[in-house]
Steps between C-alpha positions, in 0.01 A plus 500: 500500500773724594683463166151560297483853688844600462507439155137664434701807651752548185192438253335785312299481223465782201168675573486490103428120520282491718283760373500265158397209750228633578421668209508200303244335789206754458546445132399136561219611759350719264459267204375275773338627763460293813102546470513338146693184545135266591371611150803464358452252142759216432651732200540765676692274762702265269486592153896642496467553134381818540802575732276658736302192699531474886771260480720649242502849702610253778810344311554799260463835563754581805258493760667433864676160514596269200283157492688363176619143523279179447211505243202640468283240671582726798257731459225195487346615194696644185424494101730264328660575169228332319242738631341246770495595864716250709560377796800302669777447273693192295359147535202701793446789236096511420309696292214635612174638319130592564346420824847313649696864437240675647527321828849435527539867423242590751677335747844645465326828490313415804794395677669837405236750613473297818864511596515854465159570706705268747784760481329797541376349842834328601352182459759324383557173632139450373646492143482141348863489399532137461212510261604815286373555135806654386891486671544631794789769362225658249216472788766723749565727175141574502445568847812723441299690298262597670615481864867606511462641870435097543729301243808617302624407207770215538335142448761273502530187767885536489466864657197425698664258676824646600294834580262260730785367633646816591208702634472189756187391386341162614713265297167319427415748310816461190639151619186297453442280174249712393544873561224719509702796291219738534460475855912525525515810320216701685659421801840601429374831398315521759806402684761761327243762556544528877845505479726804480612623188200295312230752703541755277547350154299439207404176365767610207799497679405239744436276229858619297723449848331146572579450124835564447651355831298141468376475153766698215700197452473466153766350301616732182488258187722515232441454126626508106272554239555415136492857274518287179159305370516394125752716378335790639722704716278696834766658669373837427168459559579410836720771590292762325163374639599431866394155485609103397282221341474226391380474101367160485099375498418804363125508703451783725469292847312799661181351590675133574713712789243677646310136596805356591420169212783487272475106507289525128741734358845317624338085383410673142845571492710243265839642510641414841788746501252826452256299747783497766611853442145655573473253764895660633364909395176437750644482769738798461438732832582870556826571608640171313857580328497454108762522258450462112705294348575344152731203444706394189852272404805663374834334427805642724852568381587111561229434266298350782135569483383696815111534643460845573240665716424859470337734747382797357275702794414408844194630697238439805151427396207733627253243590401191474326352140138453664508900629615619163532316189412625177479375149678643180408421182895510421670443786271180708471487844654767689570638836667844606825496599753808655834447331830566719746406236530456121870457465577177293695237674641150314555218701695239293445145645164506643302230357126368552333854442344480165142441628252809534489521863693380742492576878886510657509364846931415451651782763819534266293514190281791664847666601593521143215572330336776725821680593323831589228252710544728828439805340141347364431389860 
């Protein structure tokens, strides 16, 4: 406890940030008001190719805490690419039409509405967690929402836990099988709240300080992308636009993303080296290293013929491929990208990079390829 209070003494927080926090919270109040979510229709809720459903404001537009990760079954109910609203997902994924979607939606909403009439009332160990509708991450982003002098926005068990831990909570409460993370998370703002210097701060910079010193963890990625498709040369696209991609399937994915279903897209696919390179260009997250790179043969002065690889820029994506992909109708799938360095660098000897993609995980292969990584980072 006494380390979580020292520390929470050398934290600030730009008052800039915050003020988008919350900003960016009444914007999702306003297109849905609290008083509007038991009439609320299923398309209105899960139809995320209009961008501008209940559940893609919840992944998508920068509202409080990120709930990316898993699939879309989370939210109970989502459209699939094919049109069809869904529930569960692989081998359990259903579709669900007429009367059936109107009760299971009615349900989830149901459940909803009532947890947050719970909330408003402190009610919360009256919440069926056990039984929830939709994960229990996107159920705490919710109640977020609309009660952040209740809940803030961090929903993940490995910072939960510690934070329980810390706060000398009831260990029942985190070190049970299964953990009621609702309950958990009320309390421990509850908990921070009485505590000096938590008093006095907003649910902003609570939420940033309990953040950064339990949950920002992430490991920085590192990748090389192929400039060169077909004898068609991109390297100047990309620097001039701001952004990489990846010219193969020429289909704009758009609508696929935005429900989370690319399983029709990547089976059509018959040509297993583009299939694994969108598979390898999906998962690219903001603040992953790339460089672009081309490779090529030459024969040396001992007439001894030589792989070359050849680095031509370096740079730190923006964000992830879900939160901002676009298609081109020249350049594919792309994603923006800040560039740090566009001074060409040949490294003789390095073998095995010809695919598209490739993710480097080697330490001494990240030394040499990224050589101005620390100034990115």
């Amino acid at each position: 406890m006494e380390k979580l209070i020292e520390a929470a003494k050398e934290f600030s927080l730009d008052e800039d940030y915050i003020t988008f926090s919350e900003n960016k919270r009444q914007e999702f109040i306003q297109r849905f008001p609290l008083n509007s979510l038991p009439e609320m229709p299923v398309n209105e809720y899960a139809d995320t190719s209009t961008r501008d459903a209940f559940i893609y404001w919840l992944e998508h537009k920068e509202v409080l805490g990120g709930i990316g990760g898993g699939n879309a079954s989370k939210f109970g109910i989502y459209r699939g690419g094919n049109g069809q609203y869904c529930m569960g997902a692989s081998t359990k994924k259903k579709e669900l039409t007429g009367e059936e979607l109107e009760t299971e939606y009615g349900n989830l909403r149901d459940q909803i509405v009532i947890n947050l009439s719970l909330a408003a009332e402190d009610r919360i160990e009256e919440m069926k967690f056990t039984k929830l509708k939709v994960w229990p991450m996107v159920m705490l982003k919710i109640l977020n929402i609309y009660y952040p002098e209740k809940f803030f926005n961090v929903y993940a068990r490995k910072v939960l836990d510690p934070l329980a831990e810390d706060l000398q909570l009831p260990a029942e409460l985190f070190k049970e099988r299964t953990r009621n993370y609702i309950l958990l998370q009320y309390l421990e703002y509850k908990r921070l709240k009485e505590i000096e210097p938590f008093k006095d701060w907003d649910y902003v910079k609570l939420s940033e300080f309990i953040w950064k010193r339990y949950g920002e963890k992430k490991q920085t990625k590192h990748w090389l992308i192929e400039h060169r498709y077909e004898e068609r040369d991109y390297l100047t696209a990309f620097m001039e636009s701001g952004m990489i991609s990846l010219p193969v399937f020429k289909q704009d994915l758009s609508s696929y993303l935005a429900t989370y279903d690319l399983s029709v897209i990547l089976n059509d696919m018959k040509d297993e080296k583009e299939k694994e390179a969108l598979e390898a260009f999906l998962k690219l997250d903001k603040g992953d290293i790339v460089g672009i790179k081309t490779t090529y043969s030459e024969r040396m002065e001992n007439e001894s013929l030589t792989y070359v690889l050849k680095i031509s820029a370096v740079g730190k994506l923006k964000s992830r491929v879900l939160d901002s992909y676009e298609y081109d109708e020249l350049l594919g799938h792309t994603v923006p990208v800040e560039w740090f360095e566009q001074e060409e660098r040949l490294l003789p000897g390095y073998v095995g990079f010809r695919d598209r993609i490739h993710e480097i995980t080697k330490k001494s292969h990240i030394k040499k390829m990224f050589n101005k990584l620390k100034e990115a980072e």
